[in-house]
N, C-alpha and C positions, 0 to 999 in steps of 0.2 A: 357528399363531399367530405361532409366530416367522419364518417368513416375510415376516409382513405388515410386520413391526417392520423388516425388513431393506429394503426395499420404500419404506417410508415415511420412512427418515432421508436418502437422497437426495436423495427428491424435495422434504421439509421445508430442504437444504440449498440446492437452487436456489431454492427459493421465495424464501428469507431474502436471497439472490446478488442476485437478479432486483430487489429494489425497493433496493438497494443501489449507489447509485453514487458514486464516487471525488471526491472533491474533487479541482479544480481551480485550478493557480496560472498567473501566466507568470513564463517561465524563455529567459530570452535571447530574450525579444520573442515568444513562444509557447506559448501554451496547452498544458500539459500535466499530467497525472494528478502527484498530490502524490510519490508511492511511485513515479515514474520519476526523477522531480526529486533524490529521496532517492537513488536509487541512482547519477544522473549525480554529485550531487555527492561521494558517498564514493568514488567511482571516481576523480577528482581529486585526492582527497585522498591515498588510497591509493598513486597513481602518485608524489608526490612524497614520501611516507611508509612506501615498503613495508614497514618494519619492523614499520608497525600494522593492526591490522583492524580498519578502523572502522562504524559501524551510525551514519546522521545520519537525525533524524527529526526534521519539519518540523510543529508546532503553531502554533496561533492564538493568541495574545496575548490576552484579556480581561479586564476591566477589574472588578472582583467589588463 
């Protein structure tokens, strides 16, 4: 039995991967995945701020 279990949480992980796609912004005139955008710009930041480690994550604004 516990085999099966070992077996099935993989393939339950792709499954969930698989109908899961990335939102998309443009970023300097091109389309690309939100979580590159994130990493291009703390990278930026970082270079001019080594002293900090920063995590920038990019939300949608809504209006409630």
């Amino acid at each position: 039995m516990m085999k099966k279990r070992i077996l099935l949480l993989p393939l339950a992980a792709m499954w969930v991967l698989a109908g899961c796609e990335e939102d998309t912004i443009i970023y300097e005139g091109e389309e690309k995945p939100v979580s590159v955008v994130e990493e291009i710009i703390s990278d930026k930041l970082e270079v001019e701020n080594p002293e900090l480690d920063l995590d920038v994550n990019i939300t949608e604004d809504t209006e409630d």
